[in-house]
C-alpha positions as CSV (number, residue, x, y, z in Angstrom):
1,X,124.2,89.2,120.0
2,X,121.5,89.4,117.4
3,X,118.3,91.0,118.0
4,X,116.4,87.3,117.9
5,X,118.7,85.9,120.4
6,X,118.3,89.2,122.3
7,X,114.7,88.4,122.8
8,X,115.4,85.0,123.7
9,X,117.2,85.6,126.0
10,X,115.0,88.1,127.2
11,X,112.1,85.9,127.8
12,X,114.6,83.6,128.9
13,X,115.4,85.7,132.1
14,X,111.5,86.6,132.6
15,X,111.1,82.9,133.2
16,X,108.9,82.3,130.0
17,X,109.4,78.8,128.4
18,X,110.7,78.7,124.8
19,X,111.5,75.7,122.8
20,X,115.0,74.8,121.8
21,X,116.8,76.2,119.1
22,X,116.4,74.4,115.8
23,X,113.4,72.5,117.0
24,X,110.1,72.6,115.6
25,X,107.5,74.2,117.3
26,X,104.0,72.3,117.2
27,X,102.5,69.6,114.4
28,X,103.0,70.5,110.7
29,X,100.7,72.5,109.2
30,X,99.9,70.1,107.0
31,X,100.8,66.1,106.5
32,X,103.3,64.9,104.1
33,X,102.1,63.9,100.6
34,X,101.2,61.0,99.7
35,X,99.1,61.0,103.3
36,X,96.4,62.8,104.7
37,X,95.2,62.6,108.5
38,X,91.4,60.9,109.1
39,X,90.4,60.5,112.4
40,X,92.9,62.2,113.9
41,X,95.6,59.3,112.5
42,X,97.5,59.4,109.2
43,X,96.8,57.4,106.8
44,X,97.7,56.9,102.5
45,X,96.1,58.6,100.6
46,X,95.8,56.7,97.3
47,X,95.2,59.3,94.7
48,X,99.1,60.8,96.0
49,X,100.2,57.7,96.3
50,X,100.1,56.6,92.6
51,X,101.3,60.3,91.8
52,X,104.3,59.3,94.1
53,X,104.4,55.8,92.1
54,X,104.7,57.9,88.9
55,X,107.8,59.9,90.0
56,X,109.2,57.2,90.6
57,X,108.4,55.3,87.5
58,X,110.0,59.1,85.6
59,X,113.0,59.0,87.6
60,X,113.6,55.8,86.6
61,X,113.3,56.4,83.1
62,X,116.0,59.0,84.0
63,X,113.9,62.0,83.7
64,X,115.1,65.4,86.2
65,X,113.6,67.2,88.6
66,X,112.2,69.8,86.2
67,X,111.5,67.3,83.6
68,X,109.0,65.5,86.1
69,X,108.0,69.3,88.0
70,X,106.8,70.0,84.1
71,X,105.2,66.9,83.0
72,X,103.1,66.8,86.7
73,X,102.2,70.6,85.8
74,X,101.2,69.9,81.9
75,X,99.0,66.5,83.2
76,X,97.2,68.8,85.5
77,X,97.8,66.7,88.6
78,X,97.0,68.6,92.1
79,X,99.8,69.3,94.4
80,X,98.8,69.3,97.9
81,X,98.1,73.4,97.8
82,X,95.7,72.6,95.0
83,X,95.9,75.1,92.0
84,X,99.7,75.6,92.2
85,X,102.2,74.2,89.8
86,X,104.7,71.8,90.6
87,X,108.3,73.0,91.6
88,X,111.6,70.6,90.8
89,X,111.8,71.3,95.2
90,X,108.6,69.2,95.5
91,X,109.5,66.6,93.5
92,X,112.7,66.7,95.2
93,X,111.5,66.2,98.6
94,X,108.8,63.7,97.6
95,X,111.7,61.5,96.1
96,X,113.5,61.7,99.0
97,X,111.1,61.0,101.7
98,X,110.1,58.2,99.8
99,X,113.7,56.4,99.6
């Protein structure tokens, strides 16, 4: 038994709640992009949504991941963690939740 599941199990006996395993604990830390919460709903965000409009638009012009990770980063255009560059991952998972 691993250390984690130890403690688990632990708690477990000591009659402490814990969540189930491989289930998210809480709300994001942060709402997807291409949305932003106001008022306590989520709602579109415009300025991400037309930089979710141009992925698109690259992919479909048959760019890659990196291809469109390097463009975003050379245009300047703000990933949700302002100031950091944009990662083929992020591009990725944009793409993907917005199927």
């Amino acid at each position: 038994m691993s250390s984690k599941e130890a403690v688990r199990q632990g708690l477990i006996r000591a009659g402490i709640t814990v969540r189930e395993k491989s289930k998210p604990h809480g709300r994001p830390a942060q709402p997807r992009f291409g949305k932003r919460v106001q008022s306590g709903q989520e709602v579109d965000f415009k300025a991400e949504q037309r930089v979710i409009e141009m992925i698109v638009g690259m992919q479909i012009e048959g760019l890659g991941l990196r291809a469109i990770a390097r463009c975003l980063t050379q245009l300047k255009v703000p990933t949700k963690c302002q100031g950091r560059s944009w990662h083929p991952e992020m591009v990725r998972r944009i793409m993907k939740k917005n199927q």
